[in-house]
C-alpha positions in Angstrom: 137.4 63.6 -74.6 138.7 67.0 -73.0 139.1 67.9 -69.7 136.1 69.6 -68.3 135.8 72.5 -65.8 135.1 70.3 -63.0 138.6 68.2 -64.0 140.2 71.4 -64.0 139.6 73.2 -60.9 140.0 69.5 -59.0 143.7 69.4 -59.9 144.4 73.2 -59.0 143.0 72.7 -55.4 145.6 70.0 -55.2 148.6 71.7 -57.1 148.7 75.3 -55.6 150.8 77.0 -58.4 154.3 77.9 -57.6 156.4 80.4 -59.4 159.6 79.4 -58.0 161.2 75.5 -58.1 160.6 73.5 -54.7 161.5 70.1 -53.9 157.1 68.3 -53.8 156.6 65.3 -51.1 158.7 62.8 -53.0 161.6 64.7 -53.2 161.4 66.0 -57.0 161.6 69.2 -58.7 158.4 70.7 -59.7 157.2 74.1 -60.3 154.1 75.7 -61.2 150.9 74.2 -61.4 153.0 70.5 -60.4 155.4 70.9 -63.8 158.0 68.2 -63.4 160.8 67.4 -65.9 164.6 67.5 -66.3 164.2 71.4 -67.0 162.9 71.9 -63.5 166.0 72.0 -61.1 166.7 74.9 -57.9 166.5 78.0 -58.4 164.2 77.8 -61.8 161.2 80.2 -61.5 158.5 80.8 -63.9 156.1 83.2 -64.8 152.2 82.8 -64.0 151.4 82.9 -67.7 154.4 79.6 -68.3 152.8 77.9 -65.2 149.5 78.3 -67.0 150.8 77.2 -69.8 153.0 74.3 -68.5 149.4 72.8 -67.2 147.7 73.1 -70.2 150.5 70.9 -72.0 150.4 68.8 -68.5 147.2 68.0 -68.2 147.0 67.5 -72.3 149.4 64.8 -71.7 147.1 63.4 -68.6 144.2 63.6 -71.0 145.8 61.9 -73.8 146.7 59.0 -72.0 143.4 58.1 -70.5 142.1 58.5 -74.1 144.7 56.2 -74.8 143.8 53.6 -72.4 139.6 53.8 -72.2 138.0 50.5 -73.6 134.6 52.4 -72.4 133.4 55.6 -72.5 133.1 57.6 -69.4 131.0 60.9 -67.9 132.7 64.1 -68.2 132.9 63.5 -64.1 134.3 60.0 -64.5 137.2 61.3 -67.1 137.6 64.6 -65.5 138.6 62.2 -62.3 140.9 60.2 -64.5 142.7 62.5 -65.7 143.2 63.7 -62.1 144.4 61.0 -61.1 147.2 60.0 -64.1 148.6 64.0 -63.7 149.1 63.2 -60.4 150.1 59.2 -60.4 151.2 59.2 -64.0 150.4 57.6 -67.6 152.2 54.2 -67.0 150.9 53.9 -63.2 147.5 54.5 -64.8 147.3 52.2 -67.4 148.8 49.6 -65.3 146.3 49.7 -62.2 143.2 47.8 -60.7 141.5 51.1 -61.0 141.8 51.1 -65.1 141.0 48.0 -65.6 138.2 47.8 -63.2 136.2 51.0 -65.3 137.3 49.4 -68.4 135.3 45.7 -67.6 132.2 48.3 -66.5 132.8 47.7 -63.4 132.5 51.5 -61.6 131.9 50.7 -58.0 134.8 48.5 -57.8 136.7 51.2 -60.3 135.4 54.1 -57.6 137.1 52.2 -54.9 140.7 51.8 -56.0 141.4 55.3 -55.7 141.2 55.7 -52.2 144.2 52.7 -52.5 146.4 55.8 -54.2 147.3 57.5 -51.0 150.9 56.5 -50.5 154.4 58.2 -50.8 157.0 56.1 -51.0 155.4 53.2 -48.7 153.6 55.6 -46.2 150.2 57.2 -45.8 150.2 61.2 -46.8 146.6 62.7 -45.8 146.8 65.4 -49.1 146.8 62.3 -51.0 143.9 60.8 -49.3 141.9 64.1 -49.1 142.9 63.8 -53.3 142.1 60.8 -53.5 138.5 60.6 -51.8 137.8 64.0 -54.0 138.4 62.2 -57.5 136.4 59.4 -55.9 133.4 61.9 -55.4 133.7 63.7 -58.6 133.8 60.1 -60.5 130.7 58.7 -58.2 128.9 62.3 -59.7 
C-alpha cells in the first residue's frame, strides 16, 4: 500500500516544516518536514523543495516498513495512521509494539487503543504527542 492523502496531511499538522536545523523535544537534530539523520547537525538549512523531498523518502521509509510488518490488510485510514505513527516512533519501535501485533491478530479495538500509550518523551507525558496520538487513533477508527 501507499500513503494516502489523509496519511499525508496528518503527519504535516504534526511536523511543521523547518528550513533551518533545530534541536525537536528529545534533543536531536531534525529539519524540514521532521528529517533526522547524521547529515542534520546546527546550522544545516534546506530548501522547501529538499524538505519536500526529504519527506517523500521519509515517509517511503515509514510506508515500507509497515508493509513490511502487516500480517493483515488494513483501510487506507488504518495504514495511513500506521505509517503515522512508525515516522514518528520509528520502524523497530513499530514492529516491536502491542499496537502491531494487536492489528495483526485482527484485533482493532484493542490495536486503536495502544496508541494513545505512545505519548511519552523520554519517561514523561508531552501533550503534542497525545494530541498525535488521539489523531492517528481517529483516522484509524475511520
Amino acid at each position: 500500500m501507499n500513503l494516502g492523502d489523509a496519511g499525508t496531511k496528518l503527519i504535516q499538522s504534526f511536523e511543521e516544516c523547518r528550513l533551518v536545523a533545530y534541536l525537536d523535544q528529545r534533543g536531536r537534530w531534525t529539519i524540514g518536514w521532521g528529517h533526522t539523520g547524521p547529515e542534520v547537525v546546527e546550522g544545516l538549512t534546506c530548501t522547501q523543495e529538499q524538505a519536500d523531498a526529504w519527506f517523500i523518502e521519509d515517509t517511503q521509509t515509514a510506508v515500507n516498513a509497515v508493509n513490511a510488518s502487516l500480517e493483515l490488510m488494513p483501510t487506507q485510514n488504518e495504514f495511513d495512521a500506521l505509517v503515522s505513527f512508525t515516522f514518528n516512533v520509528g520502524a523497530s519501535a513499530e514492529e516491536h509494539s502491542t499496537l502491531l501485533r494487536a492489528f495483526n491478530t485482527g484485533n482493532i479495538p484493542a490495536a486503536a487503543a495502544e496508541f494513545p500509550k505512545w505519548d511519552h518523551i523520554n519517561g514523561v507525558e508531552n501533550a503534542g504527542l497525545k494530541r498525535r496520538r488521539l489523531a492517528e487513533q481517529a483516522l484509524f477508527l475511520t
